[in-house]
Every structure is written in structure tokens, then in C-alpha cells.
N, C-alpha and C positions, 0 to 999 in steps of 0.2 A: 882538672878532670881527666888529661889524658893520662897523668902518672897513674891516678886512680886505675884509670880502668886497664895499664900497662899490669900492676899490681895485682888485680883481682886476676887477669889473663895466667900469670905466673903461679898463684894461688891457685887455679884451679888444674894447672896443670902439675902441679906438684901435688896435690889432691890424687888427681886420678891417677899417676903413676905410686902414690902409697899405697892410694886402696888397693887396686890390682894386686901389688904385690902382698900385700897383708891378707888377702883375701883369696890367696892361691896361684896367683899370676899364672893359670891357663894360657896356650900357647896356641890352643883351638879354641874353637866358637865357644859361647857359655854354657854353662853345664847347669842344668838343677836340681839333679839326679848324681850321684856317685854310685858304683856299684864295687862291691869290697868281696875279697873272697872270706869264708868264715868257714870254720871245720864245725860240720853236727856233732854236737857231743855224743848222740847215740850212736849215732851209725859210721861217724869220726872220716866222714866224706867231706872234701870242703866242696863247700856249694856257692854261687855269689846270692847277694845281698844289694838291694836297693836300698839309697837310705837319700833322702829328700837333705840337698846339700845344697845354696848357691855358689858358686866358682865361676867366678867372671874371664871371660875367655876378652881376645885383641878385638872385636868390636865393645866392648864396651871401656877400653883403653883409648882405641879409637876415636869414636863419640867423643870424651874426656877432653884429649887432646884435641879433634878437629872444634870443640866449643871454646877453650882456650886461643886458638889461631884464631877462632872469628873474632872473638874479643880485641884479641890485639891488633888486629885490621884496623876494626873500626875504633883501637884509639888512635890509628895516626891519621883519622879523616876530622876528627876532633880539633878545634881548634886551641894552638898552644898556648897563646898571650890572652891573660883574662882580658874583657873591657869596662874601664873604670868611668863613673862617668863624671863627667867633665864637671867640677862645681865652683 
């Protein structure tokens, strides 16, 4: 049980640190909003643009990581040697 849960620990922190980066590794808070500049084709002003984006900033790397720590804590409160029982 405890390699398990050393395992899932490592899993999830290798999780969170892909997704992050796959997913824009923001360097501030998360964003769910980007705002882009765009030229008006009429008037050929760029102007910005909101456009509805998730981009996950260091609290949810964070989180990721600090859920991975606890995991791994509480596999070394885990006991190592199964118990088999005596027949």
C-alpha cells in the first residue's frame, strides 16, 4: 500500500507539472480571460480583444503539487510489512 500511494504521489505530481505547462504555464495567478490585440479591418486601429481562455497560473501548480506532498506523507504513516495471518 505504501509504494501505491508513493506511486499515485509521483503520478500526480507529474500530472500537474504537464498540465501547467501544456496548458500555458502562467507565471501569475490564473487567468480566464486573455485579452489579444487585433487590428479593425476598417479603421486598421488595433484595438484588444477579450476572448474567454483558461491558463492556469502557480496556484493551481501549487494545489497539484501541495496534493501530491500530502499523499506522500501519508504513505510513510502507512504501514510497510503486510500482515499475513498465521494458519
Amino acid at each position: 500500500m505504501r509504494r501505491i500511494l508513493q506511486w499515485v504521489a509521483f503520478g500526480l505530481a507529474a500530472a500537474a507539472v504537464v498540465g501547467w505547462l501544456a496548458l500555458g504555464a502562467n507565471r501569475g495567478w490564473t487567468k480566464t480571460t486573455v485579452t489579444r490585440w487585433q487590428k479593425d479591418p476598417v479603421t486598421e486601429i488595433d484595438g484588444p480583444v477579450v476572448e474567454k481562455k483558461f491558463v492556469p497560473g502557480v496556484d493551481v501548480l501549487a494545489v497539484g503539487l501541495a496534493g501530491a506532498l500530502a499523499l506522500f506523507i501519508v504513505s510513510l504513516f502507512v504501514s510497510k510489512t503486510k500482515n499475513k495471518p498465521v494458519t
